[in-house]
N, C-alpha and C positions, 0 to 999 in steps of 0.2 A: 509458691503456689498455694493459694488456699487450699484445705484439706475437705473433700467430698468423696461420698462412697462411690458412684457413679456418673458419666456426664449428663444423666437425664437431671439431675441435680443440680446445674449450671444453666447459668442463662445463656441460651443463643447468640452468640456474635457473628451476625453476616457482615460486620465493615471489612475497614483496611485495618492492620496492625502492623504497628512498627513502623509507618511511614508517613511520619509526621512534615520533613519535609516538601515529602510530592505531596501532600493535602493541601498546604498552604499554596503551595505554585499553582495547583489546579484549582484552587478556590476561587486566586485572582485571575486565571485564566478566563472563566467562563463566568467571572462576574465583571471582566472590562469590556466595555462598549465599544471598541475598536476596532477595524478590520486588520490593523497589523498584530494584533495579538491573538494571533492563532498557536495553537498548543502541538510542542512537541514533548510523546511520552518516551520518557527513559528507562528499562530494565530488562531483566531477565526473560526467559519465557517461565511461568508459572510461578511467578511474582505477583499474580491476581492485579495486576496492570490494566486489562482489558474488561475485567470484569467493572474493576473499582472504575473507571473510564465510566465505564455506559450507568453505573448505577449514580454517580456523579451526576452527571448529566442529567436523568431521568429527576434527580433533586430540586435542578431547577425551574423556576417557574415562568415556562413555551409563553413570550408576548405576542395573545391571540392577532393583534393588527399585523403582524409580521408573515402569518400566516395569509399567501394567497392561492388562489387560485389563478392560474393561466392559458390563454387560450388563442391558437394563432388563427388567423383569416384570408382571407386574402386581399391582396394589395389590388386594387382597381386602376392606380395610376403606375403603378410597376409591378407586374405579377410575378416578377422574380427575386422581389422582397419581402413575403407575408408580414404581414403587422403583429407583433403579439400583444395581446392586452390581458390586462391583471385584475383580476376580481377579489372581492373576500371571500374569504374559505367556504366555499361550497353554493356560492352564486357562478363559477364557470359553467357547472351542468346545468344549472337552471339556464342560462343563457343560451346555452345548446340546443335548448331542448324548444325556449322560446323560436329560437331561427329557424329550425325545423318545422314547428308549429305555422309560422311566418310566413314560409314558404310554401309551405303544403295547402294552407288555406288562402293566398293570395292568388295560386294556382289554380282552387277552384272558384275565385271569385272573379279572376278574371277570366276564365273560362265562360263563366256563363253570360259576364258583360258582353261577352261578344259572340256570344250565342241568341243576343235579344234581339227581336222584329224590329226594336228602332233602330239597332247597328244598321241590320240588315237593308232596310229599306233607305237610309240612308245612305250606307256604301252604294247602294243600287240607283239611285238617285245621280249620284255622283259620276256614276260609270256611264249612264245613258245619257246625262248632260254630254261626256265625251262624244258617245258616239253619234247623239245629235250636232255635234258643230262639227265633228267629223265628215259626217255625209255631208251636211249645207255646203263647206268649201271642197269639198270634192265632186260638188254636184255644179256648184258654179264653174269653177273649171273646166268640168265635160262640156255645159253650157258653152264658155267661153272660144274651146276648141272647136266645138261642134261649127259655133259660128266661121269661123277661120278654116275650115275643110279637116280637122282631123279629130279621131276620138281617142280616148282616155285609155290606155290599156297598163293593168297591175303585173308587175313581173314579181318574182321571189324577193327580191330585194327593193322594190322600187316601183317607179309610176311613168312609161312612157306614153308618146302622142306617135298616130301612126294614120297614116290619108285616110278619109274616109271611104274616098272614090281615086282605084288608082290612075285615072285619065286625068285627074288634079295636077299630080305631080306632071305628067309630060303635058299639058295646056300651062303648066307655071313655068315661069322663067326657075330657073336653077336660084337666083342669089335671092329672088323673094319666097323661095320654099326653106332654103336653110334660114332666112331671115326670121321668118312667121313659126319653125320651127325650133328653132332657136328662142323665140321671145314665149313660146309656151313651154319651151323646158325649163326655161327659168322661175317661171310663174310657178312650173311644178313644185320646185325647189322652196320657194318663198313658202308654199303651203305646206309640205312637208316641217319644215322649221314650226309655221303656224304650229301645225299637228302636233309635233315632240313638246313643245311649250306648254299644249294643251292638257299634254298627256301628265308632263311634269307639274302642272297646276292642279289634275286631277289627283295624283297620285300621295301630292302634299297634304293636300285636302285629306284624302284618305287618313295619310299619316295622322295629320292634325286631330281628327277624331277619334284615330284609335287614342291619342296623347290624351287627348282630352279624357276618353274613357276611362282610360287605363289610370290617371290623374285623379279622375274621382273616386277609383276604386285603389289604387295604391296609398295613395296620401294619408288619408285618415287611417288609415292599418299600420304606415308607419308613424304616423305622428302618436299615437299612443307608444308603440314601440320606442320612441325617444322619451316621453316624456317617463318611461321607467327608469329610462337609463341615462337620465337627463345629467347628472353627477361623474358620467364617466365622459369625458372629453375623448379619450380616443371611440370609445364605441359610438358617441353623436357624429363624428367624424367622419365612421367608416358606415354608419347608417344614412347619411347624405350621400354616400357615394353608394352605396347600392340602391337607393331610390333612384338615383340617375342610371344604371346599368339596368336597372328592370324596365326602366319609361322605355330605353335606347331599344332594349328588345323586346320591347311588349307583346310583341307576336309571336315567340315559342312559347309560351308559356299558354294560345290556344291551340295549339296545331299537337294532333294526336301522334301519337309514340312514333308511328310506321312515320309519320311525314316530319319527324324530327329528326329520327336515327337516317331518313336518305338525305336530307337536305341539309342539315347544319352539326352542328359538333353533338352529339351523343353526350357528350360529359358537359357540357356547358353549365349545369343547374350545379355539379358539384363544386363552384366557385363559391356558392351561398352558403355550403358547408360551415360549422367551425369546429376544427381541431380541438379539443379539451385535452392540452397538454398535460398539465400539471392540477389535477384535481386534489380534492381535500380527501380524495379515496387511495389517490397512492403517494399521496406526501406521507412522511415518517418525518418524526423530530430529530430522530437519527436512523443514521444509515450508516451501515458498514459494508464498504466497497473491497470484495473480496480481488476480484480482478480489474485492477483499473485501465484497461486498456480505452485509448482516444475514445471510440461509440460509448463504452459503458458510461466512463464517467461526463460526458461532455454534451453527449446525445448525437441523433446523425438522423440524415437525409434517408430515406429507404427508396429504393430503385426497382422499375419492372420494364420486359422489354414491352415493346408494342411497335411492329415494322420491324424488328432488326436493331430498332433506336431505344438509347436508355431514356426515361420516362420519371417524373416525379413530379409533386405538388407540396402543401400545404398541408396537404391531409397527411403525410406521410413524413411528416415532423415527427421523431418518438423523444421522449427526453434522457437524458441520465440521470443519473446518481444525484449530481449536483445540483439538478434541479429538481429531483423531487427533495432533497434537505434543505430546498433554500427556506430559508425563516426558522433551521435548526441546526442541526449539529451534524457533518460528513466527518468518517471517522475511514483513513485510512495506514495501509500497513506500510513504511518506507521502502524496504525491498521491495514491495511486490511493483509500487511505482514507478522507482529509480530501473525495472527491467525495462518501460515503457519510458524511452529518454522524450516522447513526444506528450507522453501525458503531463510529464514533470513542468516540461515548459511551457505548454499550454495550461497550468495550474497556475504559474507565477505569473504569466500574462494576464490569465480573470483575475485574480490578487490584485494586480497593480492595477489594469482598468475598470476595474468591482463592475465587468459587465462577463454575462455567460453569453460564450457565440457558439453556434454552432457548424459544422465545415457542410457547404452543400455540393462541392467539387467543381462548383463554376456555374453547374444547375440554378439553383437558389441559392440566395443568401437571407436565411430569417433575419428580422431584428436582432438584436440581442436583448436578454433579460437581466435586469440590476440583480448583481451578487447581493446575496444576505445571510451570512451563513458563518459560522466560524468552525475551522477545518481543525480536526486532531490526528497528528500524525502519530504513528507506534512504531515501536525501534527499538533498535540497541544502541547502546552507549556510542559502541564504534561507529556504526552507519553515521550517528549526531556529526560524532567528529568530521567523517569523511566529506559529510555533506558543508559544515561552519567551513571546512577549509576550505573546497574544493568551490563552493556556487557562493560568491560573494553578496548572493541577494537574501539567501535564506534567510536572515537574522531580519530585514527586513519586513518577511512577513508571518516569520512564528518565535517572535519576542519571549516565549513563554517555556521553559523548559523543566515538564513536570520529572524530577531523576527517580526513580522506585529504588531503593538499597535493594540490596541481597542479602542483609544481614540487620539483625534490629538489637538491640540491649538486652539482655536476659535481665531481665528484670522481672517482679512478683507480679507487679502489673500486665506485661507484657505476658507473662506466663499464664495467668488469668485469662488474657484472651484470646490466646489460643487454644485453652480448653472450651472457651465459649467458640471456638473457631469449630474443635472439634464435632462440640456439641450439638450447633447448628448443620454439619455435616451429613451427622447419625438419623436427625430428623428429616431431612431435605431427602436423602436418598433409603431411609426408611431401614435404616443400618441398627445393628444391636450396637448399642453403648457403650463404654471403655469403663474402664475400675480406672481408678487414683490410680497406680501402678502399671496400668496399662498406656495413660498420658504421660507420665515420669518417663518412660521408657521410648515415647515416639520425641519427648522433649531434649533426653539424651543422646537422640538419634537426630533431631536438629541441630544439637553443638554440635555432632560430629561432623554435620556436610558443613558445615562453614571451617569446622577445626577452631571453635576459640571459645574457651570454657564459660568467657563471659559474653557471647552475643549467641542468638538463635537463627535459626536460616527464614529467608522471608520466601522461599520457594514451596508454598502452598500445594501447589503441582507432586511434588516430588512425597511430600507429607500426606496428601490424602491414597496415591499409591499404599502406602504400609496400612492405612486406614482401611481401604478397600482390601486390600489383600488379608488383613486382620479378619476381616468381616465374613470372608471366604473361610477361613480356618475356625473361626468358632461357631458357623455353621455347619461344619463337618464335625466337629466337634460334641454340637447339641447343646452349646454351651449358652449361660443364661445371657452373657455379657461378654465382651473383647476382653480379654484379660492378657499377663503380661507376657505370659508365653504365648500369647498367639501374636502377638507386634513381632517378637524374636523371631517366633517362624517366620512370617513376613517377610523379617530383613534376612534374614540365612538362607532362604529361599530366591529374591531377588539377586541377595548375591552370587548364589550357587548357578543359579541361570545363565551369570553372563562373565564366569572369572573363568571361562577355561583357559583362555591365554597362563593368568594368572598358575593355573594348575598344569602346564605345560613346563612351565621354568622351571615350578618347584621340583617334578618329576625328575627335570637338565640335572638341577643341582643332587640332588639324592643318585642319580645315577652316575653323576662324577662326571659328567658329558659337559659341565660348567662347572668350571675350579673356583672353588669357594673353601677357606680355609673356617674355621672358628672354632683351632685350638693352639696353642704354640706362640713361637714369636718368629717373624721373619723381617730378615731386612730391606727395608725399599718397596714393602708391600702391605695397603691398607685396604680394608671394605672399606668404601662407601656407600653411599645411599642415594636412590634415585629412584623418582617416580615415573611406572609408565602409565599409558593412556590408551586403552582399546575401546572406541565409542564412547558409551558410558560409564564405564569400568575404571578405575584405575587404585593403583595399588605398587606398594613399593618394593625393592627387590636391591640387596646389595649389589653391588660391583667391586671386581676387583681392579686396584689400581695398581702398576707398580712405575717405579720409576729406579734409573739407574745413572748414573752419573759418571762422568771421564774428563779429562785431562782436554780442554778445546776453549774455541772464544765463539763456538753459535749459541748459549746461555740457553736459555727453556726452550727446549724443541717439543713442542704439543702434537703428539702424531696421528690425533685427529682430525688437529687442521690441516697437518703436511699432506693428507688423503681426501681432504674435504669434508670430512665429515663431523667438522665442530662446526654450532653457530656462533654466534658475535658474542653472547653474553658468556659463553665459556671460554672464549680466545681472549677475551675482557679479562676474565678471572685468571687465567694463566700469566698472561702478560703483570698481573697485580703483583703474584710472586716475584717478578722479576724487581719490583719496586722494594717489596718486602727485603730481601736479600740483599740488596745495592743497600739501605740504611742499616742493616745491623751487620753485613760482614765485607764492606769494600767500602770502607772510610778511609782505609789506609792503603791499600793496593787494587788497582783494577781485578773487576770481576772476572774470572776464567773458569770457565767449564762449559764443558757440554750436560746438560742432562737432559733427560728424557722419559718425556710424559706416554703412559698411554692408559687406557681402560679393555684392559683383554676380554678378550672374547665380545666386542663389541661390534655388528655389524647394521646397528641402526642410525648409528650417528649418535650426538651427545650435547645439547644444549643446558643456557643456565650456569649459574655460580656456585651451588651448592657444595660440588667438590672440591673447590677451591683451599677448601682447610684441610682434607683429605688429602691433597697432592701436596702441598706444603709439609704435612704431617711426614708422607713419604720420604720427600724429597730432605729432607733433615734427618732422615733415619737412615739414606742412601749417604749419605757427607758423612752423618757421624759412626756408620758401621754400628748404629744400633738397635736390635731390633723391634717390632713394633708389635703389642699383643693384636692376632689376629681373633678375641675371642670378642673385642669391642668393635664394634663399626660408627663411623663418622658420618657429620652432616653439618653445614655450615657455612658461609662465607667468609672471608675477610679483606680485611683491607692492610693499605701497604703500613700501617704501623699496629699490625699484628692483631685487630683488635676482630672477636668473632662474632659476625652479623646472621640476623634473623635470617631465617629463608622458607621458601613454602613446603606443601605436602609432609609437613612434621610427622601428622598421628600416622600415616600410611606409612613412612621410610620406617618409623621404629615399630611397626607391628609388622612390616615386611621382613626385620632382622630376626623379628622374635617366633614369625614362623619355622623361619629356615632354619634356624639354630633350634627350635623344637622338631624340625623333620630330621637335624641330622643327629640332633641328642643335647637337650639342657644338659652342662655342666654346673649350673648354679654361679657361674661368675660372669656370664656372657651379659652386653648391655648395650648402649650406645651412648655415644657423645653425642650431646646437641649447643645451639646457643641458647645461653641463661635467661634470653629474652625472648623465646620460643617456650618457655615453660607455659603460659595460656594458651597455645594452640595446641599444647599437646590432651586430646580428648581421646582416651585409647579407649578401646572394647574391655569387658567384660574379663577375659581371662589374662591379658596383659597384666592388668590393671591387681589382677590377685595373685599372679606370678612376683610383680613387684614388690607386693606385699609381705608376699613370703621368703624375698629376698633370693628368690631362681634368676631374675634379672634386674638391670640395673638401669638406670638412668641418669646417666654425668652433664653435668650442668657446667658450661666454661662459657669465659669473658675473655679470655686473653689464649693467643698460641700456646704459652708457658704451660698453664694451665691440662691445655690437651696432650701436649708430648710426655708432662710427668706423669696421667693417666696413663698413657697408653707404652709407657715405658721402664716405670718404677726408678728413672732416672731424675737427677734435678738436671732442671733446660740447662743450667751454666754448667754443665758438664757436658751434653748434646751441642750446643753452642759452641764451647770449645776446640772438641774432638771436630768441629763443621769446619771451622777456624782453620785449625790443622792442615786439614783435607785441603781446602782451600788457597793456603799460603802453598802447600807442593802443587798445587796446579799451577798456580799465577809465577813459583820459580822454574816452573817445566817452559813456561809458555814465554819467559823474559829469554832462557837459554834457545828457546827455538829460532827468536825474532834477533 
C-alpha cells in the first residue's frame, strides 16, 4: 500500500474492487440485446453487489425510443378487453388531457347545436307533420263510421267503434251489425299500423337531424383530433370508433345532469376516459421490487362494490413494477420471489411470451403490453444452485451469471483501493479520516475474516462497521483523525458485544466444570480443536477426545453417531481411519478390535473432519500404551494413506487453544499442531502472534501422521507402530481362539 499520512490524501474510490470477474459478466449482461440474457447476481450480503448493480446500470446509456408511455381505453366492440396503446415518453398525458379537452368541449358544442331555433323549429315541424296526418286518418275514419251508424271512441290502449243510435243495433239484423262492425275494426287496425309507421318515419326523421347535427358538429372536432394522431394506428382506430358511439348517443350529451342520472347510465361518459397507465412520470429506468407479490409486480384490476356486486373498468387498471421498468432495468431479490411460487411462474411466462398481462378475475381482461426490459435477479450462490437444478427453464431466461467473490488478492493495488474505498467513505458520511496505521489495521482485520494472509475480504458491509464504530471513538476522543487504536477498540468492542457464549466456556473450563487437560501426558487422550458458531460470533474452543480400545471385531465405534449426534462429514472422517488402519497394520492378519471413539463432554453434536487426525492421533496412543502431550492440541484432516489435509476455521481453533492455555497458565511449551498447508490461513491477532515470538507458544507445522505422533510423543512412529502391531496381533489371536 502506498504510503500517506492520512485518507484525505487518497483519491476517492466509489467502484467495485476485487471483482473483476462479476465486471465482465455484468458488462456483457447489460450490453446484449436479448431478452434471454437476463442477469443473475451472485454473492454475499455486503459484498457491495447491490450497490455496484444499480451504479452499473445507471452507466448505461437508457434508448430514449424504448421509453413509452401507456394508456388504456376502452374497447367499444368488447368492453371487457380495454385496448392499451403506447406513446412516446410523455405524449400519454398530453393525450389524456387532449380526450378530456375533446370531450368537455364536444359536450358544449353539442349542446348548444341543439339548443338552436332551427333544431327547434325543425323538430317542431316534424312533430306536427305527425299529428296533422294523425288527425286527417282519424278523422276520416270517424267520417267513415259516422256514415255506417257508429262513432270513433279512444280507450287507454286503443281505438273502438260503438252505435251511434242505440235503436240501430235492434232495427239491424245481428250478422249485418257484427259485419259492418267488424269491417270498421279492421279499418281501425290498418290505421293504427298507418299511425305507428308514421310515428316511426317521424321519429327517424328526428334521428336523422339530430345525426346530421351532431355530424357537423362532431366530425371536424375529430378530424383534427386524428389528423394529430394520424401516425398512431391504434388511436385512429379507436377515434373511429368513438366517433360512431358519440353519433349512436348524440342525445345525452344534451340532456341536463337531473335527466341523465334518472334516465340512462350515470357513468356512461367515463367510457371516454383514458387510463394514463404508465407515464414518463412514474417510469424509473430502474426499479427495485422489494416485495414481489402477483399485484406488485404484474399490476391488477381494482374492485368497488355497487349493489352488493363487484364492479370494475378500465379506469381502474393500476400497473406494476414491471411496467413502470419496461424500456429499463427491474431489479429483484431471489428469495423474496421464490416465497411468491405465483409470481416466479408468472415471470417466466412474460419471459417466454415477451408480453405483460394482467389478471382481471374474469372481469376484464386488458390487452397485454410487449415486455422490454431486462430483469436482474440478486441472490446467493446457493438459492443459483437450487434454482439451475430445481426449474429446468431458468438457464433459459437469465444466461448471464454475474458471481461477486468473497475474497480478492491482497495485492498493492487492490490495497490501494480500498484505501480509496475507505477514503471515499469518510467523505460520503462526513467521517474523520484514518492515519496509514489506522488502514493497516482495518486491512489486517480484512485478512483475518477471510483467514488467508494472501487475499482480503470483499465484505464492504462488515469493514465500514469498524469504520463507523472508529468514527464513534475518535469522536469521543476529540481526536484530530481515526487512528489505530481506535479501529482496535472498534473491533474489541464488537467482539466483546457478542462472544458471551464464547465467555461462558472459558468460565466451564477454568472452573473444571469442562475437563480440559494442558499439562502431562495421557494415554488415549487428545485436544482437539473445533470451531463454534453463535449468530455472528464464532470462535474456537478445544475438545477433549478420548478413545479406548479392546479385544472385539466391531472396528471404530464413533459414539456420536451410535447417539445421533455426528453429521456425515465426521462419520466420513472416522470411517477414513478405519482405511488408514486396514493398509498399515492388517496386511497380514484380519483387523480385530473394538475401539472407541467419543468427544466428552459433548452435548451439541459434532460435524466436519477436522478431528479426524486427533482421533487417529488418540487411537495409536490407545494401541501403543503411549502417552500423548496434553500441552499440544490438534487440528486437521486425513486421508487413508496418512497424509494431513487443510481444514477450515485455522486462526480461531489456534487462538481458541492459546486462550485457554492462558486462562489456565502459559507454561511456555503449549502450541498446536496444524496442516503445513494451513500455514496461509493462519492470520492470528496481535498477542498470539508475539507470544509466538517470544517462544510462550508454538505452532507445529505437519504433512504426514508420522510427523504428528513424534510431536506429540517424543517417540519415533516405528516404535508407536510397533507397540500398535503388538496390541493388535493379541487381539486378532484372542479372537482366532474365540472363533
Amino acid at each position: 500500500m502506498k504510503k500517506f499520512s492520512n485518507t484525505s490524501e487518497v483519491e476517492p474510490n466509489d467502484g467495485i474492487i476485487g471483482q473483476e470477474r462479476a465486471v465482465r459478466a455484468m458488462t456483457l449482461g447489460l450490453k446484449m440485446n436479448n431478452p434471454a440474457y437476463n442477469i443473475y447476481v451472485s454473492g454475499n450480503c455486503g459484498s457491495g453487489r447491490i450497490t455496484y448493480t444499480v451504479k452499473a446500470i445507471k452507466s448505461q446509456q437508457i434508448d430514449e425510443n424504448r421509453i413509452k408511455d401507456w394508456c388504456y381505453v376502452y374497447n367499444f366492440k368488447n368492453p371487457r378487453c380495454p385496448i392499451a396503446v403506447d406513446f412516446p415518453a410523455g405524449k400519454g398525458k398530453e393525450f389524456k388531457d387532449d380526450m378530456r379537452h375533446l370531450i368537455d368541449d364536444l359536450t358544449d358544442k353539442i349542446s348548444d347545436a341543439f339548443e338552436n331555433e332551427e333544431y327547434e323549429l325543425t323538430k317542431n315541424r316534424l312533430l306536427q307533420t305527425y299529428e296533422i296526418e294523425k288527425e286527417k286518418l282519424l278523422k276520416s275514419v270517424k267520417q267513415y263510421g259516422k256514415e255506417r251508424g257508429f262513432k270513433l271512441k279512444s280507450s287507454s290502449s286503443s281505438f273502438i267503434f260503438v252505435p251511434i243510435d242505440d235503436k240501430y243495433e235492434e232495427e239491424t239484423s245481428a250478422e249485418e251489425f257484427y259485419k259492418t262492425k267488424t269491417e270498421l275494426e279492421e279499418m281501425v287496425i290498418q290505421v293504427l299500423y298507418k299511425l305507428k309507421e308514421l310515428e316511426e318515419r317521424i321519429k327517424q326523421a328526428v334521428v336523422d337531424t339530430e345525426s346530421q347535427i351532431g355530424r357537423m358538429v362532431v366530425l371536424p372536432y375529430l378530424k383534427e383530433f386524428k389528423d394529430k394522431y394520424i401516425d398512431n394506428e391504434k388511436v385512429v382506430e379507436y377515434l373511429n370508433d368513438l366517433q360512431d358511439d358519440i353519433l349512436e348517443y348524440i342525445y345525452l350529451f344534451y340532456l341536463d345532469e337531473e335527466d341523465l342520472k334518472e334516465k340512462y347510465d350515470k357513468n356512461h361518459f367515463s367510457k371516454y376516459e383514458v387510463n394514463l397507465f404508465v407515464s414518463k412520470e412514474n417510469f424509473s429506468p430502474i426499479i427495485i421490487e422489494n416485495n414481489p407479490k402477483p399485484s406488485n409486480l404484474f399490476g391488477k384490476a381494482e374492485y368497488e362494490y355497487q349493489n352488493g356486486n363487484l364492479k370494475t373498468d378500465f379506469n381502474k387498471i393500476i400497473p406494476g413494477s414491471i411496467h413502470k421498468a419496461n424500456g429499463g432495468y427491474l431489479i429483484l431479490y431471489a428469495d423474496q420471489i421464490l416465497r411468491y411460487s405465483n409470481s416466479w411462474e408468472i415471470l417466466k411466462q412474460t419471459m417466454k411470451s415477451g408480453q405483460i398481462e394482467i389478471e382481471g378475475q374474469g372481469f376484464i381482461t386488458p390487452t397485454p403490453i410487449p415486455l422490454d426490459l431486462k430483469i436482474i435477479l440478486i441472490g446467493s450462490h446457493y438459492l443459483y444452485n437450487l434454482i439451475y437444478y430445481y426449474d429446468p427453464e431458468f438457464m433459459k431466461y437469465f444466461k448471464v451469471f454475474v458471481d461477486f467473490d468473497d475474497e480478492m488478492d491482497k495485492t498493492e493495488e487492490n490495497e490501494d483501493a480500498l484505501s480509496g474505498f475507505i477514503s471515499y467513505q469518510c467523505r460520503k458520511n462526513n467521517y474523520k479520516h484514518l492515519t496509514y496505521e489506522a488502514v493497516k489495521k482495518v486491512i489486517d482485520q480484512s485478512m483475518k475474516m477471510v483467514e488467508d494472509k494472501n487475499k482480503l475480504s470483499t465484505n464492504f458491509n462488515k469493514i465500514m462497521e469498524i469504520i463507523n464504530e472508529g468514527n464513534l471513538y475518535a469522536c469521543m476522543d476529540n481526536s484530530e483523525y481515526i487512528e489505530e487504536n481506535h479501529i482496535e477498540k472498534a473491533i474489541y468492542e464488537k467482539k466483546r458485544r457478542i462472544n458471551k457464549i464464547e465467555e461462558k466456556i472459558d468460565e466451564s473450563y477454568n472452573r473444571e466444570n469442562t475437563l480440559i487437560e494442558i499439562k502431562g501426558k495421557q494415554v488415549g487422550v487428545i485436544n482437539g480443536l473445533s470451531v463454534l458458531s453463535t449468530g455472528e460470533h464464532s470462535f474456537g474452543k478445544p475438545s477433549r477426545i478420548t478413545v479406548t480400545t479392546a479385544c472385539g471385531s466391531r472396528g471404530i465405534v464413533n459414539i456420536e453417531r451410535e447417539v445421533k449426534m455426528s453429521g456425515s462429514i465426521h462419520n466420513k472422517g472416522v470411517l477414513i481411519l478405519e482405511g488408514y488402519l486396514a493398509e498399515n497394520f492388517a496386511q497380514e492378519f484380519p483387523l480385530s478390535l473394538n475401539a472407541y471413539i467419543c468427544f466428552e463432554q459433548n452435548y451439541g453434536g459434532v460435524d466436519g473432519d477436522s478431528a479426524s487426525s486427533a482421533e487417529l492421533y488418540a487411537l495409536l496412543s490407545s494401541l501403543s500404551d503411549v502417552g500423548i502431550k496434553q500441552n499440544i492440541a490438534v487440528t486437521g484432516s486425513i486421508n487413508q494413506k496418512g497424509q494431513v489435509q487443510v481444514v477450515g476455521g485455522i486462526t480461531k481453533k489456534v487462538e481458541g487453544f492459546y486462550y485457554c492455555c492462558k486462562n489456565k497458565g502459559l507454561t511456555g511449551d503449549q502450541g498446536v499442531i496444524i496442516p503445513a498447508n494451513n500455514e496461509d490461513n493462519l492470520v492470528l491477532c496481535d498477542e498470539v502472534e508475539e507470544a509466538i515470538r517470544n517462544k510462550k507458544f508454538y505452532i507445529y507445522k505437519v504433512n504426514k501422521v508420522e510427523e504428528a505422533m513424534e510431536i506429540l510423543t517424543d517417540e519415533k512412529f516405528d516404535t508407536i507402530k510397533k507397540l500398535s502391531m503388538e496390541k493388535l496381533t493379541k487381539y486378532s489371536k484372542f479372537k482366532s481362539k474365540e472363533i
